[in-house]
N, C-alpha and C positions, 0 to 999 in steps of 0.2 A: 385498033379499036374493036372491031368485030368479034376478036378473041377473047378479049375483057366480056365482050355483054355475053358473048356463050356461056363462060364461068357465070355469070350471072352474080357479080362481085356486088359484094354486100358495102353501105354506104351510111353510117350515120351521123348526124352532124347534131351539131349540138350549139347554144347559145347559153353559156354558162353564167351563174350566178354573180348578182351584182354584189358590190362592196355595200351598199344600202339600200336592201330589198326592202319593198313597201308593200309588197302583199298583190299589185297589180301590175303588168309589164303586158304591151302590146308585143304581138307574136311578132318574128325578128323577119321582116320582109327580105333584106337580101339572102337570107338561108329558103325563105318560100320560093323565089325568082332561082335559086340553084338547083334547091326539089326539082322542079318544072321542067326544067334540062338535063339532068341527070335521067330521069325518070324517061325523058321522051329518046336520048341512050341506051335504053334496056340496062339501067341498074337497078337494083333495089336497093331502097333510100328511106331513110325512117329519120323524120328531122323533130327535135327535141328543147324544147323551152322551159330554162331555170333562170331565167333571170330573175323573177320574182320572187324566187327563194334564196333565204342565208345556203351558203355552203352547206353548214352543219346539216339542214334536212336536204339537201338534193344532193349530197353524195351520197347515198343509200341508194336513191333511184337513177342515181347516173350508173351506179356500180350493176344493176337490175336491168336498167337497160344493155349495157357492154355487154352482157350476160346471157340477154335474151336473143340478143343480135347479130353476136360473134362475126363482129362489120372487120374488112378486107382495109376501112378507109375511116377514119375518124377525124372531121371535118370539125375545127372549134372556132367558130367565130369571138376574137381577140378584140375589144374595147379598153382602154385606159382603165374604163372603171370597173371590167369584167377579167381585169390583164390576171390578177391574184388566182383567182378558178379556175380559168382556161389552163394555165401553168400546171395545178394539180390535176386536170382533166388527162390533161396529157400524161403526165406520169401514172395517172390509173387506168390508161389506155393502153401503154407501155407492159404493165406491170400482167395486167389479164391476158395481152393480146402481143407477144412481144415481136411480133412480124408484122401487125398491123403498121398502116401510114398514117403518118399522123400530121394533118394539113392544117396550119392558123391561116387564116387572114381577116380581116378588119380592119378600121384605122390607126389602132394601135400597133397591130401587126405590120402594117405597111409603115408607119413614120420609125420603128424602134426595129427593123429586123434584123439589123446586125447583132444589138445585143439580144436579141430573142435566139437567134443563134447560136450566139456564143458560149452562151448559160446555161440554156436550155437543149442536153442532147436528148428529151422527147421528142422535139420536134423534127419532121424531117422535110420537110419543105413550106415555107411560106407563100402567099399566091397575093402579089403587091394591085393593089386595087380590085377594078371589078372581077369579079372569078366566076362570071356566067359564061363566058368562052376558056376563059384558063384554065377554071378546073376540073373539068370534064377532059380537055387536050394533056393536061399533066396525068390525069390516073390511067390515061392509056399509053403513055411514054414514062411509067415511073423508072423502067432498065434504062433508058435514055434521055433526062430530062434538061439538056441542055440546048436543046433547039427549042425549047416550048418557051414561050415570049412572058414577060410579067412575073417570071418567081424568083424565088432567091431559096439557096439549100448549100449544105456544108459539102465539100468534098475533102476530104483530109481534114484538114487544119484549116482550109483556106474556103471562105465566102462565095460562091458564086449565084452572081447576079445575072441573070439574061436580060436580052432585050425586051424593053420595055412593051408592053400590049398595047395597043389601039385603042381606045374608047369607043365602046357598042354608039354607033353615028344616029341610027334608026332604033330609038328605044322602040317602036312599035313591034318588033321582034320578040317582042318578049313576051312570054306567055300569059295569059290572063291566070293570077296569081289563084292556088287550089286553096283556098282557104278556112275548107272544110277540116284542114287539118290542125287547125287550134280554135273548130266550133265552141269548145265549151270555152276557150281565153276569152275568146270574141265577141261571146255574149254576155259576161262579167265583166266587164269592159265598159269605158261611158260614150266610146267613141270607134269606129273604126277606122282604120289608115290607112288611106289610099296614096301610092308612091307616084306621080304625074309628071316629075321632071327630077334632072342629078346635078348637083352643083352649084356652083353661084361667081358672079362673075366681079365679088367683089374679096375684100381680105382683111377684115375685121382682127383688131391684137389677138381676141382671144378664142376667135377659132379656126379649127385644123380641116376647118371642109375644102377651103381650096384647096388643101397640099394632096388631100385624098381623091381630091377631083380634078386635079390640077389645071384652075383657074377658068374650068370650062364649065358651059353651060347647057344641058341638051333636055328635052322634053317630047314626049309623046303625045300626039296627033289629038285633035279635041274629041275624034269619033272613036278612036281608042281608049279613049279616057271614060265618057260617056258609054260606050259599050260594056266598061267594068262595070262601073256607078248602076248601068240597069241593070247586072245580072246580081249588084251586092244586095239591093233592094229588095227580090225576092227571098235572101239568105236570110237579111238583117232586117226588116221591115220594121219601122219606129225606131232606127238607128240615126246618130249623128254618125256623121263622116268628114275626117278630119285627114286632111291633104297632108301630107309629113315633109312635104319638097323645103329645103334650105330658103328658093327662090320662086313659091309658086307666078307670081305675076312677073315673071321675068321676058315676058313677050306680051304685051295686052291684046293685042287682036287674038292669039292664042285665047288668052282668057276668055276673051266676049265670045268669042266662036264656042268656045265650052259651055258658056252661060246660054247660048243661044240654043244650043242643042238639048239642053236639057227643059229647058222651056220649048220647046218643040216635040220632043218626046212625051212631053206631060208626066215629067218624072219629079214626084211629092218626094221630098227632101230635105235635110238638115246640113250644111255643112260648115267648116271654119275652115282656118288655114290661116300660116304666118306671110309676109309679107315685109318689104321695105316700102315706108309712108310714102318715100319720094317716086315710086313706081305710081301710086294711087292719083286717080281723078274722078269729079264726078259721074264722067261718063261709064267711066269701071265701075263703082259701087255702085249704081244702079243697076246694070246688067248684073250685078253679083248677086247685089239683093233681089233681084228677082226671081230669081234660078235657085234659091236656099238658103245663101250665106247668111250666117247669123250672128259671125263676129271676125274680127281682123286680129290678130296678135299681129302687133307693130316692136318691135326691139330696137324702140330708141335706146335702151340700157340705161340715160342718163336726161333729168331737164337741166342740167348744166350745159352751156355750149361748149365749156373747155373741154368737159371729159366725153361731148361726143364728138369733137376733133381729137382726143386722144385714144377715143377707142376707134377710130377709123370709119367712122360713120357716114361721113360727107353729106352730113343733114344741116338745116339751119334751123334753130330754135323754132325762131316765128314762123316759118313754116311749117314746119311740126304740128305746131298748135291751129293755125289754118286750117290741116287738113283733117285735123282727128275732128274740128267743128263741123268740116265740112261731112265725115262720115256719119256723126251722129244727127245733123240735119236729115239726113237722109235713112235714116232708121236704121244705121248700121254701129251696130255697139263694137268696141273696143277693149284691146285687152293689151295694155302697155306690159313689158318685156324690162325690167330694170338689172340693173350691177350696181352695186357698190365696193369700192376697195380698187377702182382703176388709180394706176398711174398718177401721185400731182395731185389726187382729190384732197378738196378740204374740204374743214365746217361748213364754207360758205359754200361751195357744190352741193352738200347736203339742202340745205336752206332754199337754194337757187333751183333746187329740182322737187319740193316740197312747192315750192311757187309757182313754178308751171302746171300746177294740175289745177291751181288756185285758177289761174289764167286761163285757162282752158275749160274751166265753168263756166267763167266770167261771159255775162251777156250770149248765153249757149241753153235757152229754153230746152233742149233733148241730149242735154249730159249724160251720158251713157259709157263710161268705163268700167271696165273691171282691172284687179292689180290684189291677186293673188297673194305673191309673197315678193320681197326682193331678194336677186338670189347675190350671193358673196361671188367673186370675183376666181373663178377655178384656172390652175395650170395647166397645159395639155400639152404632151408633146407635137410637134408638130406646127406649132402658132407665133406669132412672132414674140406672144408674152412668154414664152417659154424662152426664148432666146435672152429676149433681156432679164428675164429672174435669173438665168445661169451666170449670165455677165455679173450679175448684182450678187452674187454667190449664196443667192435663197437652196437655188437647189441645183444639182447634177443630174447627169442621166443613172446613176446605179439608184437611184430613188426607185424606180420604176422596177427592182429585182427585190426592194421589198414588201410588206403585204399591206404597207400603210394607204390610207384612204389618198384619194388627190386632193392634193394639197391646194388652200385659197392661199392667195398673192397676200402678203401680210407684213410687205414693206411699212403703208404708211398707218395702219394701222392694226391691230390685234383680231385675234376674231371674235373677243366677246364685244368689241369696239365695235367690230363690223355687223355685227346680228344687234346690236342695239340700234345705231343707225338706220339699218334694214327697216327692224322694227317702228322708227319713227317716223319712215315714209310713209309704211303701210297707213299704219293707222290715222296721218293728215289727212292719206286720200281715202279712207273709209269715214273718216269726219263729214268729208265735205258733202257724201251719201248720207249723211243723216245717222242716228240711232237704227232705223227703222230697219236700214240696210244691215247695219252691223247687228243686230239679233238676226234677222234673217242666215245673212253669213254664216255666223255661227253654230245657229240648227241645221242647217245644208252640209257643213263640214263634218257636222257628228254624225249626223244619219248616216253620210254616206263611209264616215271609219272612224268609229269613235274612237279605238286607240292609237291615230294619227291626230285626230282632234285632241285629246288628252296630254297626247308629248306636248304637241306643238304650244298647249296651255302651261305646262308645267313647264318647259326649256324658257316659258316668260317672255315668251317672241312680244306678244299683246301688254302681262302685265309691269313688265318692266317700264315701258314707257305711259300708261294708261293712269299708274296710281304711282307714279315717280311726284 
């Protein structure tokens, strides 16, 4: 190690362009959390965010950065939906820098890295899960990297896999995140992210966090957490702060101890966070709501009870509905989380989950939901919905070696099917808010981008089922 920081090895990392840039992307926290470590090594480290842009304009400034940086180490964080970029990132890493090393890891990277491998000789080693201990131990053992635990790299012809890494036990290790280094992302931004726990301890069809987290659940200290939260409030003052954890209330005294401390600090605040309903009581949202919180994302996915037993939910309708009463009793507004296009769904799941929101006004004086969009039903590697679409021969693993978007599950029905449906959730539960609401809506979505407001009107999300 020591010899590496004398060289003083140059290190840049990058989070590359999505398949469907929208113009706004929260800066890529686990590349912040590696900064931190890297940096407290004696490297120098320059970390770089393109998600928000198409390919076509951030390969000029990936090519300008490589250029400016002439980095020893080119660090790509690899997502499903980022898989297409990172692949050329690498091959224009390769091509300027052809002795550089060139490191994926992400979720994508970790669930596909044999075929990332195999395909792919830019890459020269993978770092399978968290890489705030890996990859700092791999860039000082690149002549020797077969005792380093968590990676995977080609030797010949042939795969090797090391021993698998530990999971960091004590997140509180980890360093209060510098995140003066995408000030300007973070103040065009409507929210900022604070990471407070990893994982989740449940295994939902269609997503790949257990497999990346492997089924575990761990979270930092409440005076850890609280000690960020005050020093972001001096950065971001008049910021919302938006907790990005898979599982934030996955320990509730953890929570209330959070909520307490910041009510004891006397620290003026906005924040949200997603949530499983069946976590939630009223003794939690009043400690939330009084410490800031100002909304719940809840991912029922479905008001149908069959397809939230088929998407692994382990919710019970009428509870469900209970407790979103019971949050908006209590001044805590709501932001239901939907799919369409699971498994088995019919009409009448449609219908059946158009009816629970109905139910969930019903005799509820402080009905207070939001319900954005519904999203269509994605495959991911990694999930158990990917296993069964491969069994159902929708798709194989060489999908993922081409540059096509991720693909929705499209067994039982199409996808103009599915964005019409989509469509006619939304719009019951923006009925049941009144007109008042939906011009509101409306003007809120253009200010804030009118040429997402504008697709979103013309692709007929609203008028297809509005003047049908």
């Amino acid at each position: 190690m020591e010899s590496h920081v004398q060289e003083k090895m140059k290190i840049s990392l990058f989070n590359p362009s999505s398949e469907s840039p929208d113009g706004v992307a929260n800066p890529p926290i686990g590349l912040i959390y590696l900064h931190s470590f890297l940096v407290k090594d004696g490297y120098d480290v320059n970390v770089h965010n393109y998600l928000w842009q198409d390919w076509s304009d951030a390969e000029t400034n990936i090519l300008s950065d490589l250029n400016e940086e002439h980095p020893d180490v080119v660090g790509v964080q690899c997502m499903t939906y980022n898989r297409t970029a990172a692949v050329k990132l690498a091959k224009m890493a390769k091509q300027v820098f052809p002795k550089c090393k060139v490191v994926f890891g992400g979720v994508h990277a970790t669930v596909m890295y044999e075929q990332l491998l195999k395909n792919i000789p830019d890459i020269d080693f993978i770092v399978m899960g968290e890489g705030e201990i890996t990859f700092p131990e791999l860039i000082a053992n690149f002549d020797n990297p077969k005792n380093v635990k968590g990676i995977a790299f080609m030797k010949g012809k042939e795969i090797v896999v090391t021993e698998p890494r530990q999971q960091i036990e004590d997140l509180d290790i980890l360093p209060m995140l510098n995140y003066e280094l995408f000030l300007d992302d973070y103040k065009r931004a409507g929210r900022i992210h604070v990471s407070s726990s990893r994982g989740c301890f449940f295994r939902c069809l269609f997503c790949s966090t257990s497999h990346f987290w492997k089924n575990k659940w761990r979270a930092r200290s409440p005076k850890h957490v609280v000690d960020e939260l005050e020093m972001l409030v001096k950065v971001f003052p008049n910021k919302t702060f938006s907790f990005s954890d898979d599982y934030f209330t996955g320990d509730k005294k953890r929570v209330i101890d959070i909520c307490e401390e910041i009510v004891k600090r006397d620290i003026k605040i906005k924040w949200v966070c997603d949530t499983r309903i069946d976590q939630l009581d009223e003794e939690l949202v009043i400690h939330m709501k009084k410490a800031g919180c100002q909304m719940l994302g809840l991912g029922i996915e479905s008001g149908s009870q069959k397809m939230m037993n088929a998407l692994r939910k382990g919710y019970k309708r009428e509870d469900v509905i209970e407790k979103m009463k019971m949050c908006h009793k209590n001044g805590m507004m709501t932001a239901t989380l939907l799919i369409v296009g699971t498994p088995g769904e019919t009409r009448e799941d449609i219908e059946e989950t158009k009816r629970f929101f109905s139910e969930v006004k019903k005799d509820n004086p402080h009905y207070n939901n939001k319900l954005e969009e519904v999203y269509r039903l994605w495959i991911f590697p990694g999930t158990p919905l990917y296993e069964r679409a491969k069994s159902e021969g929708i798709i194989d693993d060489s999908y993922w070696l081409t540059e096509q978007k991720v693909p929705y599950y499209t067994k039982e029905w199409s996808y103009d099917v599915l964005r019409s449906r989509a469509s006619e959730i939304v719009w019951h539960h923006h009925r049941l808010n009144g007109w008042g609401f939906i011009i509101r809506y409306a003007l809120r979505g253009f200010v804030r981008n009118p040429f997402k407001f504008f697709k979103y009107v013309f692709e007929r999300k609203y008028l297809e089922v509005v003047f049908k």
